[in-house]
FILOTOR-216155 format. One line per 5 residues: number of its first residue (from 0); their letters; for each residue x, y, z of C-alpha. Coordinates in steps of 0.1 Angstrom, whole numbers, plus 5000, padded with zeros to 4 digits. Layout:
BEGIN
NUM) a) X,Y,Z ~ ...
***
This chain:
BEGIN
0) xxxxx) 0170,7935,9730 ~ 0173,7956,9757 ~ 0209,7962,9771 ~ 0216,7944,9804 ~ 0217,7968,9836
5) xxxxx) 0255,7966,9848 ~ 0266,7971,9883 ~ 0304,7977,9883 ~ 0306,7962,9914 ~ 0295,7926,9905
10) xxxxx) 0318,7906,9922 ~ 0351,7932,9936 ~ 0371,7909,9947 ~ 0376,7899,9911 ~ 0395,7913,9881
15) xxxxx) 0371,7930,9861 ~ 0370,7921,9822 ~ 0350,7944,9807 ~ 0324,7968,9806 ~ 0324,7970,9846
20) xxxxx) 0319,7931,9848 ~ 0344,7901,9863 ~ 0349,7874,9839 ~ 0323,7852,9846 ~ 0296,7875,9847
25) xxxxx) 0303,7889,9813 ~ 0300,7856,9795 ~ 0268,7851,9815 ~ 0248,7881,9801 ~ 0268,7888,9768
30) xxxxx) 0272,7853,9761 ~ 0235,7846,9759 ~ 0228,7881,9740 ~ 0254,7867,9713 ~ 0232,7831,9711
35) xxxxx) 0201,7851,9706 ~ 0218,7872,9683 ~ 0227,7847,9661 ~ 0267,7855,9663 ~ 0277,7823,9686
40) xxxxx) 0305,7800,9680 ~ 0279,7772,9663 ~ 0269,7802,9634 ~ 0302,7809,9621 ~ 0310,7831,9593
45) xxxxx) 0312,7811,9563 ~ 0349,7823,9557 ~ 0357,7804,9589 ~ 0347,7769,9568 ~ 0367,7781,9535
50) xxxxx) 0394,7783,9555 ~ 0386,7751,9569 ~ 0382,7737,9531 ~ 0414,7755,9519 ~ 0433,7738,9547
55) xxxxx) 0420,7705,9539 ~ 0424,7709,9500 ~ 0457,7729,9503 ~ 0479,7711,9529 ~ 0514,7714,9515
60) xxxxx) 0506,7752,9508 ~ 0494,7754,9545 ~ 0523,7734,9555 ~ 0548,7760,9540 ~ 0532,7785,9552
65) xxxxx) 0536,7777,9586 ~ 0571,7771,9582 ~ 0575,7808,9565 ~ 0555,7819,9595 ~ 0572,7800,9626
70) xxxxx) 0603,7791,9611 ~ 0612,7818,9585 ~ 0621,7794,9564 ~ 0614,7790,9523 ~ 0609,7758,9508
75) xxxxx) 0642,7764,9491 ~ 0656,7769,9522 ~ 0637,7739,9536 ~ 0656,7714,9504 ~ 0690,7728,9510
80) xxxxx) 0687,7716,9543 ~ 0675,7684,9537 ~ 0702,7682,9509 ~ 0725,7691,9537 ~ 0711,7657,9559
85) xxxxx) 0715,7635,9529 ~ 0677,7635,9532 ~ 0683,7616,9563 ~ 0673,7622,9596 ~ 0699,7641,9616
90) xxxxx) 0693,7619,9645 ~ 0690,7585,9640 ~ 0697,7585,9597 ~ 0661,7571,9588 ~ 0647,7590,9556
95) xxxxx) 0609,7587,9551 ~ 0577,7595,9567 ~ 0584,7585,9607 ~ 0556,7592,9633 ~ 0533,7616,9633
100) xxxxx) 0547,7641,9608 ~ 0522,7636,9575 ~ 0526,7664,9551 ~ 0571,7661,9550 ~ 0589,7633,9555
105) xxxxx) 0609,7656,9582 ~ 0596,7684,9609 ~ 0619,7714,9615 ~ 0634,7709,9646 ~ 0645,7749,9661
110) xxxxx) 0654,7758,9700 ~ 0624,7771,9719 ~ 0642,7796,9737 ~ 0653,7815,9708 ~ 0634,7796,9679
115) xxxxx) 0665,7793,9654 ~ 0665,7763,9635 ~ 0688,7736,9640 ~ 0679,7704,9616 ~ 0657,7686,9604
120) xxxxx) 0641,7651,9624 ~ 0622,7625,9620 ~ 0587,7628,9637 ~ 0600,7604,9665 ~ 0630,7623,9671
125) xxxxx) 0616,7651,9673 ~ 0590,7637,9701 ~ 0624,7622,9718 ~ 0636,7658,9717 ~ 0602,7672,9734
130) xxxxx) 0604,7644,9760 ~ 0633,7654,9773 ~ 0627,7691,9773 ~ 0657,7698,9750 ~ 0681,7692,9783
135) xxxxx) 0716,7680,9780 ~ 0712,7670,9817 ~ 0681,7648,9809 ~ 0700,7632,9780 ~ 0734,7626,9797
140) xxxxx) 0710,7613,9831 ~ 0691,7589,9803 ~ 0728,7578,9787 ~ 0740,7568,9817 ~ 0707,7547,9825
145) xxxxx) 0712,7529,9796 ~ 0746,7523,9800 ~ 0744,7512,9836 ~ 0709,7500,9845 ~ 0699,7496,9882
150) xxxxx) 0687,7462,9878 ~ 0722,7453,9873 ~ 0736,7458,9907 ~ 0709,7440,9926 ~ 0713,7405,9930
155) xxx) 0690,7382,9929 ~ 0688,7351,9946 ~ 0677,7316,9931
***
């Protein structure tokens, strides 16, 4: 196939992405040379599937590998702490498999602004945690709406 004549100056007011072209226009014309080509997303190298199969075969290997990976944490390391939690929840005490979490009965729980680990949770925990955007104001604000609910000072009239 015959390489594409390419005028630098497709579109100027755009950030070029490569090869003198803005985004948009270089999907257009390489995007269709990659289909014809046989090298689009639907013909994928068959490693991409045995990875696909080894995930699906493998998933408490995956799983601590992920944890190695994100986490930095060993599956030793990953026992002691749950030893540590009396294999309990460090939230609400429950032990088991709790929401979404199917491979361990707990997900590591860390602080996203510095990613060090703090505990282990329960799957719904954990989502409680991501709700309220790990904020001590949003929990104190969600405390006091428990403890003293609007409804309570309007009165209502028979």
């Amino acid at each position: 196939m015959a390489r594409p004549v390419i005028s630098s100056t497709c579109h100027p007011a755009e950030k070029h992405c490569a090869k003198g072209l803005c985004k948009n226009c270089y999907y257009r014309i390489y995007s269709k040379q990659r289909r014809m080509e046989g090298k689009d997303k639907d013909t994928r190298p068959p490693r991409i599937q045995d990875s696909r199969d080894y995930r699906v075969k493998r998933p408490m290997r995956v799983w601590l590998a992920e944890i190695k990976s994100k986490y930095g944490l060993t599956f030793r390391d990953y026992i002691h702490l749950l030893e540590e939690q009396d294999c309990k929840c460090a939230i609400c005490g429950s032990s088991g498999f709790v929401g979404q979490n199917k491979r361990a009965p707990f997900t590591v729980d860390h602080d996203h602004a510095s990613n060090k680990v703090r505990g282990l949770l329960c799957g719904l925990c954990n989502m409680g945690l991501g709700c309220f955007k790990d904020s001590q104001i949003l929990f104190d604000r969600a405390s006091q709406y428990l403890l003293n609910p609007p409804i309570q000072k309007i009165e209502f009239r028979d």
